[in-house]
N, C-alpha and C positions, 0 to 999 in steps of 0.2 A: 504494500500500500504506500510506503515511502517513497518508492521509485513512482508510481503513478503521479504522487502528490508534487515533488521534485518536477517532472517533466509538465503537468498543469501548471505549473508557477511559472518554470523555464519558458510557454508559449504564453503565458497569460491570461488563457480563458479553457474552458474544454469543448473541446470539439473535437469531433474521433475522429477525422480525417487529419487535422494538424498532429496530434496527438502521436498517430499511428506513424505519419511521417516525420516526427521529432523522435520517435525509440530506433531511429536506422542512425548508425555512427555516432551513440552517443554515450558520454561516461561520467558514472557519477561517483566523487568518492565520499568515502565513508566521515573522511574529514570533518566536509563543507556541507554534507547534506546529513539535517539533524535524522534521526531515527535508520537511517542506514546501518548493519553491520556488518557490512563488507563494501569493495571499492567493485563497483560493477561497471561493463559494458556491453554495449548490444553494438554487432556489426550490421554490414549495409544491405541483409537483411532479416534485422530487426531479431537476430538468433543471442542468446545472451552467452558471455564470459564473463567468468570468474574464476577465482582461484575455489579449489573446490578439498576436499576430506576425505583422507581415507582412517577409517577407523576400525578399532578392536572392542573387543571386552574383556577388560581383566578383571577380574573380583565381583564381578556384578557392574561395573561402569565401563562408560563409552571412553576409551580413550584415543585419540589423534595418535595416528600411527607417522601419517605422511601427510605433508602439505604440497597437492598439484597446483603448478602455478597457471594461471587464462593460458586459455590453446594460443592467441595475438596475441601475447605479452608487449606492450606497450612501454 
């Protein structure tokens, strides 16, 4: 929902046609954009990157095995 909220603001009003063509080449990070918790991007079309989790379970909890960095790394 942050990324939706992020990209309405980014165009200034909603309307699905702006909307849909404001998420092709665009990247938000986690920094600048409140409620984000990750830096994302969507390429030109509109498909998302991120860096993404590979995880286990030790003792009963998920633990972060490996961090994959975005397929475009930028």
């Amino acid at each position: 929902m942050y990324t939706v909220k992020a990209v309405t603001e980014k165009i200034g009003k909603f309307d699905s046609k702006a909307f849909a063509a404001a998420m092709k080449n665009v990247s938000l990070s986690a920094k600048t954009t409140p409620g984000l918790l990750l830096d994302i991007s969507y390429d030109a079309n509109g498909d998302l990157d991120r860096e993404s989790y590979l995880t286990k379970v030790v003792n009963g909890k998920q633990v972060v095995s490996e961090i994959l960095p975005p397929v475009n790394k930028k």
